[in-house]
N, C-alpha and C positions, 0 to 999 in steps of 0.2 A: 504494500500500500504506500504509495505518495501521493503526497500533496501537487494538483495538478499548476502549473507553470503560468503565467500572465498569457502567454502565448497562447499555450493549449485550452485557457480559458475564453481567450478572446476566436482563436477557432470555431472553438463549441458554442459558442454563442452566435455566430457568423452564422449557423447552420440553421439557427432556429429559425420558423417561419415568421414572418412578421405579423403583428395583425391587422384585421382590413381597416380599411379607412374608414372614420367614420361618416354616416351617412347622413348629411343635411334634415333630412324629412321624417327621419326617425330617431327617439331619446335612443334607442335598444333593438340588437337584433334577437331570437329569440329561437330554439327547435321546439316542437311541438312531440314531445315522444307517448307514447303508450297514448293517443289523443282523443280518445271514445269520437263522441259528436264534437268536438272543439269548443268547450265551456273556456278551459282554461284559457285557450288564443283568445278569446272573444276581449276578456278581459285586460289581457297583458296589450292586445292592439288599443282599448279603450285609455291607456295609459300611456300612447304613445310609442310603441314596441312594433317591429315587421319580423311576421312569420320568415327566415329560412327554409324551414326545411320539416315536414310532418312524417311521422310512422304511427300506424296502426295495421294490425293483421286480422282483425274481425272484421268480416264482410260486409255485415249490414251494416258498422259502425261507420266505413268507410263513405259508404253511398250518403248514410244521413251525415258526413262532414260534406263530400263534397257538392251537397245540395246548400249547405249551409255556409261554406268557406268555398266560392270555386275560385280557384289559381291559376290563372294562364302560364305557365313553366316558359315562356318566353320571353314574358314581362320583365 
């Protein structure tokens, strides 16, 4: 075990990703995980917040978000 090097720190940190910029029009960007009908987005947008990114694996949960929240994936 050593202690790593100014070098090898400044490396390692070189490597990390940076984070995205932020975005004008929203406080927050937000995932939407395990997201039944989309209670919890509804809220976090009402607060200023943009969906990224949603996952659900139950069927019917899915149809009743995306009646509820449609997303055009191009926007």
């Amino acid at each position: 075990w050593h202690r790593l090097s100014d070098a090898e720190l400044a490396h390692l940190n070189a490597m990390l990703p940076t984070p995205p910029a932020h975005h004008p029009h929203y406080a927050f960007r937000f995932i939407d995980l395990f997201a039944g009908i989309g209670g919890i987005r509804r809220g976090f947008e009402a607060i200023g917040g943009q969906c990224v990114f949603t996952s659900e694996w139950n069927k019917h949960a899915v149809r009743t978000y995306k009646a509820n929240h449609y997303c055009d994936p191009l926007q």
